[in-house]
Every structure is written in C-alpha cells, then in structure tokens.
N, C-alpha and C positions, 0 to 999 in steps of 0.2 A: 540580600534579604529574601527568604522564602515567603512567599503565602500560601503554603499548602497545595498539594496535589493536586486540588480541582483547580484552583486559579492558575499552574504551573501550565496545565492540562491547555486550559483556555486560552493562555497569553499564546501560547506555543501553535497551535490552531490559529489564532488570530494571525502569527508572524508567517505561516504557510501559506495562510489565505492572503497576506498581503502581497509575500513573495509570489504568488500565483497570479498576480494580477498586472504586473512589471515585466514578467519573464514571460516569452513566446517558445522560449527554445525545450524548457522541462515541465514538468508540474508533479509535486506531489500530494499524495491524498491519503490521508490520514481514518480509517475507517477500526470500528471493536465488534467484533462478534466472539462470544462465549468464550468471556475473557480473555482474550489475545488481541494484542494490535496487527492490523493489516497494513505494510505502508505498499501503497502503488507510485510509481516511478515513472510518469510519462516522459520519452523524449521523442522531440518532433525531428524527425529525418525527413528527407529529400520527397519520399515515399510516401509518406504516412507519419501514425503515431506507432512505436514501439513500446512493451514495459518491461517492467524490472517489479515482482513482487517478494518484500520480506515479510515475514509472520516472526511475531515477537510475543513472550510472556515473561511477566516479571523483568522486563528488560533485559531478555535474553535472547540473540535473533538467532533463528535459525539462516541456513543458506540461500542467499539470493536466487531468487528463480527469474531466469530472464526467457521470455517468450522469443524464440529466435523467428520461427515456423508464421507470425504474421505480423503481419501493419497494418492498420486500422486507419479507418482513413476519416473519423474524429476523433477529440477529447474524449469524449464521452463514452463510444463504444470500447477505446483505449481504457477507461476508468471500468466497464460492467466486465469484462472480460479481465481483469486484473481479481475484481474483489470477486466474483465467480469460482475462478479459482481458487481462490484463497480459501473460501469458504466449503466449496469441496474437500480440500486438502484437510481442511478442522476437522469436516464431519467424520471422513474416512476414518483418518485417524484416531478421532475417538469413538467410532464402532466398534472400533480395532483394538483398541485400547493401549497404540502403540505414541511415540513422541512424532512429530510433525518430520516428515521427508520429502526434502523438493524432487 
C-alpha cells in the first residue's frame, strides 16, 4: 500500500535515520538541492571516515563518485565535504548547461 511520495519520502528518511543509529560501520545521508537527491555514503575505516557521493533526478543516478584522496576524521566533516561537492558538481553543471559528471 502506497501513501504517496511525501509519506514514501519520510518513512524512507525515518528508516535511514534509524539505520544510522544501530550501525557504526556506514552512514547514509540523504540531502535535495535544486531538485536532485544528494545521497552521501559514509564508511568508517581503520583511518577515518571515507565517502561515496551519488546525485540522482527523477530517480536516475548518475556515477558514483568516491573520494579516494581523503579521510576525515568525523562524521560530520565526512557528511560537509560529500554534500560540498555535490552541490558544486549541480551548480557547475548547470552554468553549463551540461548533465551532472563525476
């Protein structure tokens, strides 16, 4: 049974958020800017944190862009440093007036 895209939206959010709460090893994070989803991919290594960002529209994902070049060494600067890019890669892009390239 469906309730519609916003509740889909929010149940789906809720289950991230809860999965994030139990897991130490990944985290996902779920962000929208100018209509695209951002998803960030934290996984916790030996090191630090590493990511993995997709950018999706219409539910279409472009290629996985994984940060090889650093580890962070929180959640958090793991999470500004994912949506950063991300949101770079939008803007350029649509300066550009080109489709999204990792």
């Amino acid at each position: 049974m469906s309730y519609g895209p916003y509740l889909e939206k929010t149940k789906r959010r809720y289950l991230i958020g809860w999965a994030n709460k139990i897991s130490n090893q990944n985290q996902t994070f779920i962000y929208h800017y100018q209509g695209q989803d951002i998803a960030t991919l934290a996984l916790n290594h030996e090191n630090g944190w590493v990511i993995e960002v997709t950018i999706s529209r219409n539910n279409i994902k472009n290629p996985t862009w994984r940060d090889r070049d650093n580890c962070y060494d929180n959640i958090d600067d793991a999470k500004s440093a994912g949506v950063t890019w991300a949101k770079a890669r939008i803007d350029e892009n649509a300066a550009n007036g080109a489709p999204i390239k990792t």
